[in-house]
C-alpha atoms as a printed R data frame, in Angstrom:
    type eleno elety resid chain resno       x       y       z
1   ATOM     1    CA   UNK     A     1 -50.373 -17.141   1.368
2   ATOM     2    CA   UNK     A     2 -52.099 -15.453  -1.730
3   ATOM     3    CA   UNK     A     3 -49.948 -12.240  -3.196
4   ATOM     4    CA   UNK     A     4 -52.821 -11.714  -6.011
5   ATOM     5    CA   UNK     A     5 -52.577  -8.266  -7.191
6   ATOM     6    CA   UNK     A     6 -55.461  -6.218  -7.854
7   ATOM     7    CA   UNK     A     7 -55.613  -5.500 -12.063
8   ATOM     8    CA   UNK     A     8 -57.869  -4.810 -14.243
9   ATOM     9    CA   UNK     A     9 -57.728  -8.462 -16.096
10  ATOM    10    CA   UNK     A    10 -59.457 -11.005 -14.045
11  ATOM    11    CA   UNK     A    11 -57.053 -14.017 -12.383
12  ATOM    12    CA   UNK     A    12 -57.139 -17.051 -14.890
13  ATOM    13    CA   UNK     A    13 -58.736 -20.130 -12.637
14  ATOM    14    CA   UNK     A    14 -56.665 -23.027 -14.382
15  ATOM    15    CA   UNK     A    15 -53.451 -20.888 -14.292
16  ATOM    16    CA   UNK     A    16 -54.101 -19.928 -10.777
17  ATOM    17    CA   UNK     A    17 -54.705 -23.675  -9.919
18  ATOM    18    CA   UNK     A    18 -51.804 -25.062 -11.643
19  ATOM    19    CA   UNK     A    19 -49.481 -24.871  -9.029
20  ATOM    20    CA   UNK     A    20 -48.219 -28.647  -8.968
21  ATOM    21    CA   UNK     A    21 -47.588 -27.901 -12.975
22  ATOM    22    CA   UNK     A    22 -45.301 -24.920 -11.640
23  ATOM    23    CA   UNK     A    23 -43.061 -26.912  -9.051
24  ATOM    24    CA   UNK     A    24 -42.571 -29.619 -11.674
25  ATOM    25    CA   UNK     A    25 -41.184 -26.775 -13.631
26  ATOM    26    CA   UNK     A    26 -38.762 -25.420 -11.259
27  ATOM    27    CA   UNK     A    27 -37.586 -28.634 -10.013
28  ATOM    28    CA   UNK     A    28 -36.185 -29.749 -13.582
29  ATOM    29    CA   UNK     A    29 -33.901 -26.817 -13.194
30  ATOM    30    CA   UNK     A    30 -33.066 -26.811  -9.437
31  ATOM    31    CA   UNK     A    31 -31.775 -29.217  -7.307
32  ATOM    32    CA   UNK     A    32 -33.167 -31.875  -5.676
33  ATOM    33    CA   UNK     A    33 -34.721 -30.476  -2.152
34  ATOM    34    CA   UNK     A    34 -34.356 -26.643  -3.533
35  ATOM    35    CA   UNK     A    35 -37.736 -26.260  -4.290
36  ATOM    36    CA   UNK     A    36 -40.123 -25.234  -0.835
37  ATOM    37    CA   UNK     A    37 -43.614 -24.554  -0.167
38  ATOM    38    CA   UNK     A    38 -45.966 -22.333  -2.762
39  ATOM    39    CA   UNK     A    39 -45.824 -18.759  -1.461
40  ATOM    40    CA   UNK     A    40 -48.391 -17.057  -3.823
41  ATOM    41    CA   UNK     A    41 -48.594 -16.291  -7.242
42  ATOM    42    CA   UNK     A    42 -49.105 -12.780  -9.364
43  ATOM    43    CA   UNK     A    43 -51.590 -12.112 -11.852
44  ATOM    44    CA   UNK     A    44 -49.450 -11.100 -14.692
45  ATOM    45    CA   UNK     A    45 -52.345 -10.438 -17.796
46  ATOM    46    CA   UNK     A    46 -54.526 -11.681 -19.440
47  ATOM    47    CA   UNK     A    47 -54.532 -15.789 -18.944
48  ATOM    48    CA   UNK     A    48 -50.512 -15.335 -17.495
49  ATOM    49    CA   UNK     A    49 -49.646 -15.942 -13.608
50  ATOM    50    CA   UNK     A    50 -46.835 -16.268 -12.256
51  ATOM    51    CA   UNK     A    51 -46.230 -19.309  -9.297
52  ATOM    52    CA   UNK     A    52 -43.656 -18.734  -6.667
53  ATOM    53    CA   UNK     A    53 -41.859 -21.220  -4.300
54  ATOM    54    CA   UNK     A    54 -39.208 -21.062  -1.288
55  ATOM    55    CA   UNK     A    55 -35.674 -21.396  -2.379
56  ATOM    56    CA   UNK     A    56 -34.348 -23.866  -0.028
57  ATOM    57    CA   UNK     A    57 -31.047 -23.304  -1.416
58  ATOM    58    CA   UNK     A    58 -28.329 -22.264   1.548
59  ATOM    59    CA   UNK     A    59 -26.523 -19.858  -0.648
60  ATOM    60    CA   UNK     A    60 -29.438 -18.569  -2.126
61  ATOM    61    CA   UNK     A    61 -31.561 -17.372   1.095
62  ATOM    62    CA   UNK     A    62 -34.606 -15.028   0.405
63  ATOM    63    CA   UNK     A    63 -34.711 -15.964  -3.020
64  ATOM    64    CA   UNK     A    64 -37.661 -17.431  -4.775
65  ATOM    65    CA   UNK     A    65 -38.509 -19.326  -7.729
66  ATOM    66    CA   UNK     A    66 -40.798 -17.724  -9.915
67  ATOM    67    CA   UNK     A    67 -43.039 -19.635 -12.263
68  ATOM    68    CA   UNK     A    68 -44.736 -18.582 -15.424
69  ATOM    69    CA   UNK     A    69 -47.695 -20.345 -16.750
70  ATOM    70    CA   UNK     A    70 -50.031 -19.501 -19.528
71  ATOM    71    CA   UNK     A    71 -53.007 -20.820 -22.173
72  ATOM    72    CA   UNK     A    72 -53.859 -19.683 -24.926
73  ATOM    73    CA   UNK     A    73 -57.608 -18.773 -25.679
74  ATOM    74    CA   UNK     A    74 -59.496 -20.894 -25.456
75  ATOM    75    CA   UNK     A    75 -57.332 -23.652 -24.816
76  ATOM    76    CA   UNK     A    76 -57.255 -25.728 -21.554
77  ATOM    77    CA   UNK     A    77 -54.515 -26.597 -21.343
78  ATOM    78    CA   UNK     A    78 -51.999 -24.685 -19.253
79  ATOM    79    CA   UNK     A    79 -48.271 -24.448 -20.197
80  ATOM    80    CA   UNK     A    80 -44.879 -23.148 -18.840
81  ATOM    81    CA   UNK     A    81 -43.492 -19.823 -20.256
82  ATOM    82    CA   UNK     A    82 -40.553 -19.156 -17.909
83  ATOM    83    CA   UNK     A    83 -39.035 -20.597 -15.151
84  ATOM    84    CA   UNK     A    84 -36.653 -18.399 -13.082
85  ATOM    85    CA   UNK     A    85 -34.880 -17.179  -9.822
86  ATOM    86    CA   UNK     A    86 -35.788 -14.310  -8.358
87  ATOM    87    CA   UNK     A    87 -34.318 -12.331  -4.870
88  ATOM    88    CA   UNK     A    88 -36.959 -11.679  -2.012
89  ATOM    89    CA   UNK     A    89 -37.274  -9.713   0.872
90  ATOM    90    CA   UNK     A    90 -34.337 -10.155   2.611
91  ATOM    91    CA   UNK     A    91 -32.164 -11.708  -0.508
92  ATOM    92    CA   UNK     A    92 -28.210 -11.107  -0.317
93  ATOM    93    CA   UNK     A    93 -27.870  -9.087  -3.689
94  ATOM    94    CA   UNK     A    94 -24.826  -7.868  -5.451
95  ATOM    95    CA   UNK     A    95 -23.970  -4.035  -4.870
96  ATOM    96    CA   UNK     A    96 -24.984  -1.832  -7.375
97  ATOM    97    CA   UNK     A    97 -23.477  -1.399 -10.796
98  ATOM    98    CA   UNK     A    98 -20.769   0.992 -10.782
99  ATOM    99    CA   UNK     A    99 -18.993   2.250 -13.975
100 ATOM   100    CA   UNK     A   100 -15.277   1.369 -14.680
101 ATOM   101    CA   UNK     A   101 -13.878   4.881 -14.234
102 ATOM   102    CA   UNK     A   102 -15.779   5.492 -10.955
103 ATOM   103    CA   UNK     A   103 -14.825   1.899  -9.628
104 ATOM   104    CA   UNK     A   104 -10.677   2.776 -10.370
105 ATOM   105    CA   UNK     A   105  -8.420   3.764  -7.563
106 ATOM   106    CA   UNK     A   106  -5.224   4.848  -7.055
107 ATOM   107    CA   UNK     A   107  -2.550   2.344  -7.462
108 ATOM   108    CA   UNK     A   108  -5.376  -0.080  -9.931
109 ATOM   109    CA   UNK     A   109  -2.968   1.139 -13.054
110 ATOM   110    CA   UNK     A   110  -0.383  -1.686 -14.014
111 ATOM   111    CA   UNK     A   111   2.305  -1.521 -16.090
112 ATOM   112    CA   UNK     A   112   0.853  -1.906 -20.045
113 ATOM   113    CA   UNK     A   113  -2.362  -0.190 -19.149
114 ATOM   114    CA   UNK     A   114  -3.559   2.455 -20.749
115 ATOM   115    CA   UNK     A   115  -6.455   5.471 -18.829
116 ATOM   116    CA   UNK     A   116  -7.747   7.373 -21.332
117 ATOM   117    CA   UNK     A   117  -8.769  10.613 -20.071
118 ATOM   118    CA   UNK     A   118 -12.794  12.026 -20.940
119 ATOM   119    CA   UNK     A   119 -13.104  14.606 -23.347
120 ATOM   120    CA   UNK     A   120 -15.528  16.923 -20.492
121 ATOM   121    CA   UNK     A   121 -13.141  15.965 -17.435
122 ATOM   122    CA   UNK     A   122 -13.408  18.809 -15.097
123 ATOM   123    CA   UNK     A   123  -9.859  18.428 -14.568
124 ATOM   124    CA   UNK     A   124  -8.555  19.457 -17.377
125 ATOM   125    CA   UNK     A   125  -9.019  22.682 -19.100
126 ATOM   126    CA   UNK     A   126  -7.992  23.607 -23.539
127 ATOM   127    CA   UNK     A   127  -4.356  25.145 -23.496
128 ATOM   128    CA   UNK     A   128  -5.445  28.366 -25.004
129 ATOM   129    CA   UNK     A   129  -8.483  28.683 -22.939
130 ATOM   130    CA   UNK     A   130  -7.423  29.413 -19.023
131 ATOM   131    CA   UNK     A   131  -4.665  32.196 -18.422
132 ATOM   132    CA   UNK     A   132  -5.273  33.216 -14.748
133 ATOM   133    CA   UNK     A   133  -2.723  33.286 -12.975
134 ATOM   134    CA   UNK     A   134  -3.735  31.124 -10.355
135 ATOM   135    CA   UNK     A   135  -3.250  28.054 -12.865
136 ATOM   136    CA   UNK     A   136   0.632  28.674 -13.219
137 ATOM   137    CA   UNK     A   137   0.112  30.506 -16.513
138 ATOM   138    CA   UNK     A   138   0.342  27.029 -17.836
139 ATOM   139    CA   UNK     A   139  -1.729  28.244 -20.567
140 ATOM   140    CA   UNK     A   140   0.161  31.327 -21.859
141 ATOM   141    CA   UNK     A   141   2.798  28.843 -21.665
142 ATOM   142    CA   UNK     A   142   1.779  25.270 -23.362
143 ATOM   143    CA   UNK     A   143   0.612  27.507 -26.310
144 ATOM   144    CA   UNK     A   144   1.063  26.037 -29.609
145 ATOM   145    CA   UNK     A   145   4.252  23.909 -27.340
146 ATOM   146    CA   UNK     A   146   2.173  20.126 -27.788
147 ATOM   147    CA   UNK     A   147   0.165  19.882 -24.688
148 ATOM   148    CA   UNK     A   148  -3.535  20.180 -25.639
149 ATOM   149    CA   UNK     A   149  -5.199  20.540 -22.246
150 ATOM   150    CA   UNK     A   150  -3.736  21.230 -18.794
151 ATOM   151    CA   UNK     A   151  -4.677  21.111 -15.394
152 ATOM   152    CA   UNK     A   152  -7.891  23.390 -14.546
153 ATOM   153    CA   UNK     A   153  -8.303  24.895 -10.818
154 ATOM   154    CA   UNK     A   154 -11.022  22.303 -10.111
155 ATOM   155    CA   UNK     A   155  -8.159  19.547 -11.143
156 ATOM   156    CA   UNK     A   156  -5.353  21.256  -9.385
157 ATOM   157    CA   UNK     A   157  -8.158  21.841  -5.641
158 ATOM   158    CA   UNK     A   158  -8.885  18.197  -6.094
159 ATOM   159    CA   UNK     A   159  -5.017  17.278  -5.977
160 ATOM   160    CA   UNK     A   160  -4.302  19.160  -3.235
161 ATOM   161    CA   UNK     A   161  -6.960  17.780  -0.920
162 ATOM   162    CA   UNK     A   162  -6.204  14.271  -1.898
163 ATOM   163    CA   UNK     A   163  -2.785  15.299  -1.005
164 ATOM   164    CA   UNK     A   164  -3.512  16.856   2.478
165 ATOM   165    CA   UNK     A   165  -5.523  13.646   3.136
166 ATOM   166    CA   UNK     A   166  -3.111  11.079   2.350
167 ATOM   167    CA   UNK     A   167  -0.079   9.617   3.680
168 ATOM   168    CA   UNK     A   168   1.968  12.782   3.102
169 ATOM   169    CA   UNK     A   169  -0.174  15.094   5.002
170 ATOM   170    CA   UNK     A   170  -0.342  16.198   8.257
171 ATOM   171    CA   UNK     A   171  -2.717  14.351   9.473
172 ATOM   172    CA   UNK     A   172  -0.564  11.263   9.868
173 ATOM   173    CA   UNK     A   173   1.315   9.696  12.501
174 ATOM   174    CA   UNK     A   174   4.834   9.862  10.991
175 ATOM   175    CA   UNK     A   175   4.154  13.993  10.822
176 ATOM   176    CA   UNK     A   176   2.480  14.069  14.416
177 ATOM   177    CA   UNK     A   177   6.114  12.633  15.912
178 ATOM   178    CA   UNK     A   178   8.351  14.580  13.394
179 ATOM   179    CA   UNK     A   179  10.201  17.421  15.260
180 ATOM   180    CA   UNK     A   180   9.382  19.868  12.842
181 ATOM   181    CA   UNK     A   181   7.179  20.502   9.676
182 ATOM   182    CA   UNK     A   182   8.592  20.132   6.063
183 ATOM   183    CA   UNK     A   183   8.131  23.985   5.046
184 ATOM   184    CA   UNK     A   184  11.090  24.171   7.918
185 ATOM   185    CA   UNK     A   185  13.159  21.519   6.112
186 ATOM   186    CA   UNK     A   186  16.284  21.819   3.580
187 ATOM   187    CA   UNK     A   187  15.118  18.913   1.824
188 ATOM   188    CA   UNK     A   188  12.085  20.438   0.854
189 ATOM   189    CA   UNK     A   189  11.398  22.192  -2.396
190 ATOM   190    CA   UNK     A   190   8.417  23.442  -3.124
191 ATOM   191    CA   UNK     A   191   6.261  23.200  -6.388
192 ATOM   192    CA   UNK     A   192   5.678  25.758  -8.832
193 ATOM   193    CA   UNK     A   193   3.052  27.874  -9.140
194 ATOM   194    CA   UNK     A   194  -0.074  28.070  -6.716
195 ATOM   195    CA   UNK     A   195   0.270  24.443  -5.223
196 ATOM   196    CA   UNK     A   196   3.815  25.792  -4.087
197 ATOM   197    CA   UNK     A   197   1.998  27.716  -1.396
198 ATOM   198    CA   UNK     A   198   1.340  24.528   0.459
199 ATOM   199    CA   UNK     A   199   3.170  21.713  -1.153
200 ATOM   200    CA   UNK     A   200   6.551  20.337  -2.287
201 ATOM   201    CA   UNK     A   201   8.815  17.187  -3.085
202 ATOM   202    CA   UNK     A   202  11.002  15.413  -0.684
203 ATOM   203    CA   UNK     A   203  14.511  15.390  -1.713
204 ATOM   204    CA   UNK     A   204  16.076  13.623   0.990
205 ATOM   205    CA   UNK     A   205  17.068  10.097   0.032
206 ATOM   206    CA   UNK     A   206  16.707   8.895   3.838
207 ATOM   207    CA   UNK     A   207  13.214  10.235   4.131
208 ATOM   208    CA   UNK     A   208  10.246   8.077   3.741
209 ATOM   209    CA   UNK     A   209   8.719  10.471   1.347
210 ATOM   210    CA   UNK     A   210  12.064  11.174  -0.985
211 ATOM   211    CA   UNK     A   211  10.829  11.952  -4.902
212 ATOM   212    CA   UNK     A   212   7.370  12.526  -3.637
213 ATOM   213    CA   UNK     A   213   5.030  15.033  -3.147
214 ATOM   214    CA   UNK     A   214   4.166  16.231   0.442
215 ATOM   215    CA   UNK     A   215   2.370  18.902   2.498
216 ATOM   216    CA   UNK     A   216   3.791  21.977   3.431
217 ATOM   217    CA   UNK     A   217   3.047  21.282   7.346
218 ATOM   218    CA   UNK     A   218   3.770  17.056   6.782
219 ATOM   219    CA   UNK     A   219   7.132  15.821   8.575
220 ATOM   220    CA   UNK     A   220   9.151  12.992   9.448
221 ATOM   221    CA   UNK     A   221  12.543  12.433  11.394
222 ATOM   222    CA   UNK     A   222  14.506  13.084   8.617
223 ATOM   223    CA   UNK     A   223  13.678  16.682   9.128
224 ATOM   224    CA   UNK     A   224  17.346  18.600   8.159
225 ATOM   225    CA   UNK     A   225  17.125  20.877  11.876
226 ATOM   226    CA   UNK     A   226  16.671  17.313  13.450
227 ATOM   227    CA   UNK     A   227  19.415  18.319  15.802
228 ATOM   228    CA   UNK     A   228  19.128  20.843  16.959
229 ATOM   229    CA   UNK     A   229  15.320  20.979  17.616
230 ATOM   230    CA   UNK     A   230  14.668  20.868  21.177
231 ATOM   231    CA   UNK     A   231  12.693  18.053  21.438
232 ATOM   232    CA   UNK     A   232  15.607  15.727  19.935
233 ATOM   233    CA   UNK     A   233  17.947  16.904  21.952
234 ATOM   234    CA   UNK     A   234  18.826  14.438  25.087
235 ATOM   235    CA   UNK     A   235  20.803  15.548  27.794
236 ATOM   236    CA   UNK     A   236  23.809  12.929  28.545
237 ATOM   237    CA   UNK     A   237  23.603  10.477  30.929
238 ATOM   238    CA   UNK     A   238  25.658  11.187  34.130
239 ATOM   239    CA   UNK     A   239  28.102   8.628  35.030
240 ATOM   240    CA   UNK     A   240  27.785   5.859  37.094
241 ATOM   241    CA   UNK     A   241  30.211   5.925  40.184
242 ATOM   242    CA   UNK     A   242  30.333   2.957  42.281
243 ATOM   243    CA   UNK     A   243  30.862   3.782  45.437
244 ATOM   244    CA   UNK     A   244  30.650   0.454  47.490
245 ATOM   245    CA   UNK     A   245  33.462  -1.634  46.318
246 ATOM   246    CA   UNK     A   246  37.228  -0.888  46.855
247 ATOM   247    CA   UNK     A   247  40.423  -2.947  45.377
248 ATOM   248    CA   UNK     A   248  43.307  -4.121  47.173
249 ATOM   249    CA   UNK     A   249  46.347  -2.535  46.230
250 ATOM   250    CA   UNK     A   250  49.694  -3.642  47.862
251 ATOM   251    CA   UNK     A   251  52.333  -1.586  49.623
252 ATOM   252    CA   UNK     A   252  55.391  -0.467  47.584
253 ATOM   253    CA   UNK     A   253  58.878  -1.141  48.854
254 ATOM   254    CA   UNK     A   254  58.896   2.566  49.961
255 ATOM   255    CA   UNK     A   255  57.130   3.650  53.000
256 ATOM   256    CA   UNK     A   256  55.545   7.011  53.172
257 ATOM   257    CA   UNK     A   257  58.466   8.882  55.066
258 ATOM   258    CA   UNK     A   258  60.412   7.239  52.202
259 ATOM   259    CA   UNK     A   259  62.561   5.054  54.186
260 ATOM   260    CA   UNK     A   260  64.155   1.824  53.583
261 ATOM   261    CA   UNK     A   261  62.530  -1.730  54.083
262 ATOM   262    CA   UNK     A   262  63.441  -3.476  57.095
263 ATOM   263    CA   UNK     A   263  66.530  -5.721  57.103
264 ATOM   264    CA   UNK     A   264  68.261  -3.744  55.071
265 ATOM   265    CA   UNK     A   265  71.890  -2.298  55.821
């Protein structure tokens, strides 16, 4: 099939007809049996086309080869310029390019590695420049103390969504079976400042969560009221009599009006 684009610059014949030159071409550089039937070519410029073949390469499918041929002016004789491959419709192509700092996730930090922080990250705000109260009055307080940015209240929204969202939220099957919610809990202190109002650390050393950070409304069954919550509380089990087997038990040498044995004086 012809894929001749309509330009301006008229198709070169011999370029156009050099198609056995082309496969030549792209057979030094694939494989033998890679190289399928012509599919077209492209009218590049002035005396330039480009030749294109099947890939018959199994882990290259929908790709093409793409041949460039040229002359010069004048000249009759036609010549390579660039032999490549190229994905077609339908090629398996490698996802999109996505920075370093956008392709990190939690946990990706080892120990020795260093992640430097941007100097515009929303998350982070001068020390002298935010004193609301609703960022801890970490500001009024990191003053001239060493710390030259700290957390801003975009930083400090997106922590406590990732928070809510993770493992230590309440959205989790561990806190859907606890008997009761952490903000009920004597192991639970709560943060400082705004993020207090809905999240603190785990300080019991039998929890799942101890040292960490967790919602207000997360749980587990380390929950300190544990006992004497309802739900935990199992009535005994009555006992079991058994009512259908007897023992044996021989007479004494008494009888019941308290008597002597027989044969006795």
């Amino acid at each position: 099939m012809s894929r001749t684009r309509i330009r301006s610059t008229p198709v070169d014949q011999a370029c156009a007809a050099a198609v056995d030159l082309a496969r030549r071409a792209a057979e030094e550089i694939a494989r033998p049996g890679e190289v399928g039937e012509h599919l077209g070519f492209d009218n590049e410029g002035d005396r330039v086309v480009t030749h294109y073949f099947e890939c018959l390469d199994r882990a290259y499918r929908g790709w093409r080869w793409a041949v460039t041929v040229t002359r010069a002016s004048r000249a009759r004789i036609v010549t390579v310029s660039e032999t490549v491959l190229l994905p077609g419709s339908g090629a398996l192509l490698a996802p999109a390019w996505v920075p370093w700092n956008e392709r990190l996730r939690p946990g990706d930090l080892g120990v020795g590695d260093l992640l430097p922080a941007e100097a515009d990250d929303d998350r982070l705000v001068p020390g002298f420049a935010s004193a609301e109260e609703d960022i801890d009055k970490q500001a009024i307080f990191e003053l001239g103390l060493g710390r030259a940015r700290v957390l801003s209240a975009l930083g400090r929204d997106l922590a406590a969504r990732r928070w809510r969202a993770g493992e230590a939220g309440p959205h989790t099957p561990i806190a859907h079976a606890a008997p009761a919610q952490c903000s009920t809990c004597g192991f639970y202190w709560p943060l400082a400042g705004a993020l207090g109002l809905g999240f603190g650390v785990c300080t019991n050393e039998y929890a799942p969560d101890d040292g960490r950070v967790v919602s207000a409304d997360h749980g587990c069954g380390a929950h300190s009221e544990a006992t004497t919550v309802p739900s935990m509380v199992m009535d005994p089990a009555p006992p079991i009599l058994d009512d259908m087997g007897y023992d044996i038990i021989e007479s004494g040498s008494v009888d019941e009006a308290g008597s002597e044995p027989l044969g006795h004086a």
